[in-house]
C-alpha positions as a Markdown table, in Angstrom:
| # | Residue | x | y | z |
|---|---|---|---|---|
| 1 | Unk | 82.1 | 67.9 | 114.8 |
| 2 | Unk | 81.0 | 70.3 | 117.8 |
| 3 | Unk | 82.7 | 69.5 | 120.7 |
| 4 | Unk | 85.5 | 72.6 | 120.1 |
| 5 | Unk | 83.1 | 74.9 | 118.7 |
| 6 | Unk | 81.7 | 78.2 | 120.8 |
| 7 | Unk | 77.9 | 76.8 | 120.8 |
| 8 | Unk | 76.1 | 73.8 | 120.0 |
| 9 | Unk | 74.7 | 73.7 | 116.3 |
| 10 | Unk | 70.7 | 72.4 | 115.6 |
| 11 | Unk | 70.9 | 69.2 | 113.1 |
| 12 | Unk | 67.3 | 71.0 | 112.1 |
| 13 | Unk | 70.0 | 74.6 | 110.9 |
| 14 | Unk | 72.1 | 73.2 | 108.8 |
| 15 | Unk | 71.5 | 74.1 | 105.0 |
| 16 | Unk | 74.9 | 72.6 | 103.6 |
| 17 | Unk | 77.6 | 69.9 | 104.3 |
| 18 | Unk | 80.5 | 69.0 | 102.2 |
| 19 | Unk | 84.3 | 68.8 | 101.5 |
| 20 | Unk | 87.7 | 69.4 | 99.7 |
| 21 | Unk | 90.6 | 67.9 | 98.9 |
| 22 | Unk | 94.1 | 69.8 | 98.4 |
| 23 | Unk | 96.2 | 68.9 | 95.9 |
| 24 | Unk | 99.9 | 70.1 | 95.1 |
| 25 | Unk | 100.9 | 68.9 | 91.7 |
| 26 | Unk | 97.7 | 66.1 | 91.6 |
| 27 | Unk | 99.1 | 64.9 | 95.0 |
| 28 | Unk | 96.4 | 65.1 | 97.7 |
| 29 | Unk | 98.1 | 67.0 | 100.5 |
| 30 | Unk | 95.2 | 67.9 | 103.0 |
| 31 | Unk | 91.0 | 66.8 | 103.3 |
| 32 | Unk | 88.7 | 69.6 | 105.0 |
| 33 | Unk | 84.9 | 68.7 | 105.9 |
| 34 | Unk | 82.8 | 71.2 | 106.3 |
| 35 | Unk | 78.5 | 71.8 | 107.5 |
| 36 | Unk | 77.2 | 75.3 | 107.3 |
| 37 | Unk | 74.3 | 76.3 | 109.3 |
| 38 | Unk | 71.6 | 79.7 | 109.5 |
| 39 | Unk | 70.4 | 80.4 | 112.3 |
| 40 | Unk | 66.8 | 81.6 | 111.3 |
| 41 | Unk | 65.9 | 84.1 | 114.3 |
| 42 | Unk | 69.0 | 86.5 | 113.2 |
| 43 | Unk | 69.4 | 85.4 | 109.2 |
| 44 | Unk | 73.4 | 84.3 | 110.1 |
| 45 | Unk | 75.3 | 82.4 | 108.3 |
| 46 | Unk | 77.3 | 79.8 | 110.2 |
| 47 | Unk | 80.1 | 77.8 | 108.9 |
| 48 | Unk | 82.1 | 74.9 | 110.7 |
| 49 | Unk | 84.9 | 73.8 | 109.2 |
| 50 | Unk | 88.1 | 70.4 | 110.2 |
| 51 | Unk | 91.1 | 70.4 | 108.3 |
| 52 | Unk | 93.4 | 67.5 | 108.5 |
| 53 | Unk | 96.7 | 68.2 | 106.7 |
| 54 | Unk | 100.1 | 65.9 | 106.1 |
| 55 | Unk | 102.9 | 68.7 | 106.6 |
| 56 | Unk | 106.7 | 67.7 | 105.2 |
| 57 | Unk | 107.8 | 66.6 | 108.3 |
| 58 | Unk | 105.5 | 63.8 | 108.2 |
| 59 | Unk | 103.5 | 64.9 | 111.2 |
| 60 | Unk | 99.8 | 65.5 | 111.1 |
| 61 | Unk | 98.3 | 69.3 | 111.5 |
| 62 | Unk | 94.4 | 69.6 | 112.1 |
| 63 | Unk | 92.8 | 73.2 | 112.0 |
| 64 | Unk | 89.5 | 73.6 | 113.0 |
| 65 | Unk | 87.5 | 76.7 | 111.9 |
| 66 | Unk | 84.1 | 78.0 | 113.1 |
| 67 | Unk | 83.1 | 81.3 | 111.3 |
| 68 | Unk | 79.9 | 82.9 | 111.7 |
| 69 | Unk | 78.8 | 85.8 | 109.1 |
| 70 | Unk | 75.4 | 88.4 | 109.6 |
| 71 | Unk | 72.9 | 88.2 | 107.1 |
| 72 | Unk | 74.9 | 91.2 | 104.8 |
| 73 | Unk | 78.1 | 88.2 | 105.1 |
| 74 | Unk | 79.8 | 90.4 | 107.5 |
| 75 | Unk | 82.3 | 88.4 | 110.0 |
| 76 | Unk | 81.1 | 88.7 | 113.6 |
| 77 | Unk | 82.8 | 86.0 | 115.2 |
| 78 | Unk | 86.0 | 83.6 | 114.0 |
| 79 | Unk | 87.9 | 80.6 | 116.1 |
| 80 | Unk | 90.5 | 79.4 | 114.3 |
| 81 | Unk | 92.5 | 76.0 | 116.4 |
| 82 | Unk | 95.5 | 74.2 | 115.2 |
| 83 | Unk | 97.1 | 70.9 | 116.7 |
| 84 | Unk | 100.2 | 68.9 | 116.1 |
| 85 | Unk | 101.4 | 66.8 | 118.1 |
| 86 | Unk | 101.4 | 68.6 | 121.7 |
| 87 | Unk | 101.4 | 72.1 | 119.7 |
| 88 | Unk | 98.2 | 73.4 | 120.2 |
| 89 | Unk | 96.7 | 77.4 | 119.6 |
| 90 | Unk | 93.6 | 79.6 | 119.7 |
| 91 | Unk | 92.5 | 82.6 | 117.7 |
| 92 | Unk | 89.7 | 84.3 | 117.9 |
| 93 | Unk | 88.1 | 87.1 | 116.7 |
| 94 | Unk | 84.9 | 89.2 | 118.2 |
| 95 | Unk | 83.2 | 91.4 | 116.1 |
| 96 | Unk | 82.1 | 95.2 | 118.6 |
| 97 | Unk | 79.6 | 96.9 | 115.6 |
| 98 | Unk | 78.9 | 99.7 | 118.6 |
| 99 | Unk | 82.9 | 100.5 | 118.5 |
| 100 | Unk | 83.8 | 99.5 | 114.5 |
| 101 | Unk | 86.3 | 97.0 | 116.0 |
| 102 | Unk | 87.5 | 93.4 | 116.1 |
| 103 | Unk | 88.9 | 92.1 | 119.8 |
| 104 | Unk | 91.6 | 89.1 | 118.7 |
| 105 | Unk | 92.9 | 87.1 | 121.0 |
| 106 | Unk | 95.9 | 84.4 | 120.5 |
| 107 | Unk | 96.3 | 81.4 | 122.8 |
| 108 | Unk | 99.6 | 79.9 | 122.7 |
| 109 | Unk | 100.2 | 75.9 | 123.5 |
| 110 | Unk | 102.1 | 77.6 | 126.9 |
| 111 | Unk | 98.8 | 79.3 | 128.1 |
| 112 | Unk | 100.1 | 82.3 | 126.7 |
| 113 | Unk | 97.1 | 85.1 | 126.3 |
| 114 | Unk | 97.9 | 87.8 | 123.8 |
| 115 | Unk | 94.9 | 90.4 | 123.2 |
| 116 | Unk | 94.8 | 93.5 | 120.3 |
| 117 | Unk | 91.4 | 95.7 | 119.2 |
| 118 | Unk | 91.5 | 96.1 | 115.6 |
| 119 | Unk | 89.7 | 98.7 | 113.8 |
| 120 | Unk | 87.7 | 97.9 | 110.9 |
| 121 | Unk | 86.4 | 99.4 | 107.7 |
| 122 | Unk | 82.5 | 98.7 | 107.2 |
| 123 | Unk | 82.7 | 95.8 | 105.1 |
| 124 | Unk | 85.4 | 93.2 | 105.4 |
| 125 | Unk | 87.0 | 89.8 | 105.5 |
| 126 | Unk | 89.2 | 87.4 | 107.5 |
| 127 | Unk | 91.3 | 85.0 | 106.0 |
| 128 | Unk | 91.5 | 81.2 | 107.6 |
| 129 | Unk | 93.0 | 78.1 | 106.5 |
| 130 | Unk | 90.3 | 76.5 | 105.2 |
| 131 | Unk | 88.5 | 77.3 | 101.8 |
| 132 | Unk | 84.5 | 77.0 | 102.8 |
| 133 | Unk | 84.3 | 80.2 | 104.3 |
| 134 | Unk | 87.1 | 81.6 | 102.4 |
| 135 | Unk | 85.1 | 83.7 | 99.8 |
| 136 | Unk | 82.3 | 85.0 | 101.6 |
| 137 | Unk | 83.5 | 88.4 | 101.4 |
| 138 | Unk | 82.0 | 88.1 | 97.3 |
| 139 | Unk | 78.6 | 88.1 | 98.8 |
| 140 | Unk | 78.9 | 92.3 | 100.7 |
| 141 | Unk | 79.4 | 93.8 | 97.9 |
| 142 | Unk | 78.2 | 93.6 | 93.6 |
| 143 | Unk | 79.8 | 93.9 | 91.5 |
| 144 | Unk | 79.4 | 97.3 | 89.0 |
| 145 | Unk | 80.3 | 97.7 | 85.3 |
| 146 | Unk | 83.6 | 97.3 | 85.3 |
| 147 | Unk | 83.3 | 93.8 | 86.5 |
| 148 | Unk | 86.3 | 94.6 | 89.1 |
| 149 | Unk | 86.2 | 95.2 | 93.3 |
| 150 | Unk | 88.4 | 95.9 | 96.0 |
| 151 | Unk | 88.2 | 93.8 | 99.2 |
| 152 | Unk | 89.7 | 94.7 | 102.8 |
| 153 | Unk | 91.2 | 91.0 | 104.3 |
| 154 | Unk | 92.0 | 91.0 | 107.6 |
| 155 | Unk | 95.5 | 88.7 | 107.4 |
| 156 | Unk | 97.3 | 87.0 | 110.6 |
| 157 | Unk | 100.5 | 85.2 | 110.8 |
| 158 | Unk | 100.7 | 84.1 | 114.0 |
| 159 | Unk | 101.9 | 80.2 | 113.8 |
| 160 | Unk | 102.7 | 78.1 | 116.7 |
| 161 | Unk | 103.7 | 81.2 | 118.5 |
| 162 | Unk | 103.0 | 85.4 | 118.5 |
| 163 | Unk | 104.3 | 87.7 | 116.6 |
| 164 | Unk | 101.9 | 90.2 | 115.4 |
| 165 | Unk | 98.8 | 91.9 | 115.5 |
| 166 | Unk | 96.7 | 90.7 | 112.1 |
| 167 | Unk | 96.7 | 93.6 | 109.4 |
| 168 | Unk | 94.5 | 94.5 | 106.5 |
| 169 | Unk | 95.8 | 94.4 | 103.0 |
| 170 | Unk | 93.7 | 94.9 | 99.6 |
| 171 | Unk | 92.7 | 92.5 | 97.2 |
| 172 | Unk | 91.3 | 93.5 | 93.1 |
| 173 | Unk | 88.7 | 90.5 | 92.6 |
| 174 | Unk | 87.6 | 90.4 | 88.7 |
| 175 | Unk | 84.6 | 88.4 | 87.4 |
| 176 | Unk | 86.0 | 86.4 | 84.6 |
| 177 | Unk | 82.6 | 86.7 | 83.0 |
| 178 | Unk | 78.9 | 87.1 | 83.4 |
| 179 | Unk | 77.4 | 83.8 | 82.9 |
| 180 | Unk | 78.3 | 80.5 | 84.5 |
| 181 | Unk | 80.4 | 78.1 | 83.3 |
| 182 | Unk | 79.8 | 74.0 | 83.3 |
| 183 | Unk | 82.7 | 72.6 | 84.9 |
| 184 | Unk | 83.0 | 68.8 | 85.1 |
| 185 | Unk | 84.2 | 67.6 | 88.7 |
| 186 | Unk | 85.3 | 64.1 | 88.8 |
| 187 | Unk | 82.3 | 63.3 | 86.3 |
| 188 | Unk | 79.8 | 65.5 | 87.9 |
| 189 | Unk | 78.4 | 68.5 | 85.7 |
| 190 | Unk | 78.3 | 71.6 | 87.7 |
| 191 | Unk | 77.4 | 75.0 | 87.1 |
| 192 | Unk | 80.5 | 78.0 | 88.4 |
| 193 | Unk | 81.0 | 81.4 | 88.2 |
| 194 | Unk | 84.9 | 82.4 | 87.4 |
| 195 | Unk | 86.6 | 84.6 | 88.9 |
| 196 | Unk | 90.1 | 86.0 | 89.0 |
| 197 | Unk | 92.2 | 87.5 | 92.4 |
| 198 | Unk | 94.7 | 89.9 | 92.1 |
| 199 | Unk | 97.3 | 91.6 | 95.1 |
| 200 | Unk | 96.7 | 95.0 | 95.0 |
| 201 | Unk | 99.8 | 96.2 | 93.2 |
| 202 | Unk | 99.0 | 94.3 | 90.1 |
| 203 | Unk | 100.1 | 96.0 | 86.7 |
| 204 | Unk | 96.9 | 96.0 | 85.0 |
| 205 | Unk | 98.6 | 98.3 | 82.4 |
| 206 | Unk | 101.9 | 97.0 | 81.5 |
| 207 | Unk | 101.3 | 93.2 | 82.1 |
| 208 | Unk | 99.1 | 91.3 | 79.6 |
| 209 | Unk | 98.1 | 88.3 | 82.2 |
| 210 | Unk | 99.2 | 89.2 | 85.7 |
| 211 | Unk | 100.1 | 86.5 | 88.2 |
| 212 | Unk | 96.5 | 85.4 | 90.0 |
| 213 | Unk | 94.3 | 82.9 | 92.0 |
| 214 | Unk | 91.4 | 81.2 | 89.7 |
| 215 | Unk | 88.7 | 80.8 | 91.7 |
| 216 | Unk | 85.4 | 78.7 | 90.2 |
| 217 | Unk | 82.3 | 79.6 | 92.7 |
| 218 | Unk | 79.3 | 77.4 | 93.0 |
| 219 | Unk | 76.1 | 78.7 | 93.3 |
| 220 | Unk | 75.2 | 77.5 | 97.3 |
| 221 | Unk | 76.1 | 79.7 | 100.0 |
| 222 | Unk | 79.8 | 81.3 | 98.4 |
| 223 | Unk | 81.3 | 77.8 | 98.7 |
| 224 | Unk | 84.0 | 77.6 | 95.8 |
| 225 | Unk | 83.6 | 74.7 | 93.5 |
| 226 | Unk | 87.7 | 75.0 | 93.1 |
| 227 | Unk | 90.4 | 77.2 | 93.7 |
| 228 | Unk | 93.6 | 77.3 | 92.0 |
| 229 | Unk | 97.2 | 79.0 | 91.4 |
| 230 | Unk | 99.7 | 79.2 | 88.9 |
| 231 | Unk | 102.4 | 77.2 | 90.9 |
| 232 | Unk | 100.2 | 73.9 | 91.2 |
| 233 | Unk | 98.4 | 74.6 | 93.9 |
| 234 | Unk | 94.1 | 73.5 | 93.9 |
| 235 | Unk | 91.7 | 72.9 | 96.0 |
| 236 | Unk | 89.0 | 71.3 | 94.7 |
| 237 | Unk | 85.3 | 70.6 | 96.0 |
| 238 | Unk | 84.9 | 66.4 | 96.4 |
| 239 | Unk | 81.5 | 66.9 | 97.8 |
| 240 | Unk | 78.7 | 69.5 | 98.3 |
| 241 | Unk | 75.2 | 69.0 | 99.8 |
| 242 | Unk | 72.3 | 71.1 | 99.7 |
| 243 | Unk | 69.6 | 70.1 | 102.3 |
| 244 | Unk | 67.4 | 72.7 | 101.6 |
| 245 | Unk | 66.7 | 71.0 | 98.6 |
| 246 | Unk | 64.3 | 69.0 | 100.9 |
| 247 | Unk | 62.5 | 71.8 | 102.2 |
């Protein structure tokens, strides 16, 4: 699981392992696998993620995903690589915290290098494919009285080919409540925390229960027990390791 990542990951680091299947109307549509690791000299978070994917066309998409988070769960470095057939691309992302800035970079299957700097607020997030990484931006910030945040994503769309620089857009995150909740996961009994995603032009005042992303967090590392939308949409946790339960 290391050969495309940009180091070589210690057996002895890693503190979880685990993974998720995607379903679109209880059909299973893709598998990730995912190990996370901390590196204890620096207190960093780093998590290694392999998507395998059945697209409509019937072809096969993999996406691999290495992202690495400080101890405060800020993103300092992101590789995201998809292959399909002969299709293959590179993004990257480098954190500068001397110059407030991301350097991205986009590889295209032609060798084609495309570079941008991207400024950054203090604390933010960058969305990937893949959903063990994907709410780490919970853990920078708490949450105050009004059990609502805001949270700066850093989203790209660049495909098979280039078309633009990744930009930021808001999202509201609501904590559904403030105690867990037992969930029951293919017969296992786990404990979550609930939480609700909203765009940032929600209608808080004039619509009684705007359109949002359900998202049930487990208690290890911010690695979601299950995520799910109103159009059918859910990724759920099949399994989910803690090996620091040995220590």
């Amino acid at each position: 699981m290391q050969h495309w990542t940009s180091r070589t990951y210690r057996k002895d680091d890693k503190i979880f392992r685990g993974a998720f299947n995607y379903y679109r109307n209880e059909n299973i549509y893709a598998e990730e696998t995912f190990e996370v690791f901390r590196d204890k000299k620096d207190q960093s978070y780093h998590y290694v993620s392999e998507a395998v994917v059945r697209v409509t066309t019937g072809e096969i998409l993999n996406i691999h995903v290495e992202y690495i988070v400080n101890k405060d769960y800020i993103p300092t470095y992101v590789l995201i690589e998809k292959l399909m057939g002969k299709e293959v691309t590179k993004e990257t992302y480098e954190y500068n915290q001397k110059r407030n800035h991301l350097a991205y970079k986009f590889t295209s299957s032609k060798n084609e290098d495309f570079t941008a700097e991207i400024a950054t607020a203090p604390k933010y997030h960058i969305s990937t494919p893949t959903a063990a990484s994907s709410m780490l931006f919970m853990r920078s910030k708490k949450f105050g009285a009004s059990g609502k945040n805001s949270f700066n994503i850093l989203v790209g769309n660049n495909q098979w080919e280039y078309k633009e620089t990744p930009a930021f857009k808001n999202i509201i995150l609501e904590r559904a409540s403030l105690t867990t909740e037992k969930m029951n996961i293919d017969g296992q009994n786990v404990q979550a925390t609930q939480y609700r995603l909203y765009d940032e032009g929600t209608d808080f005042k004039n619509v009684k229960d705007p359109q949002h992303v359900k998202i049930f967090l487990s208690q290890h590392g911010g690695i979601p027990y299950m995520v799910r939308t109103d159009d059918g949409t859910k990724i759920q946790i099949k399994y989910l390791n803690d090996l620091t339960e040995k220590e």
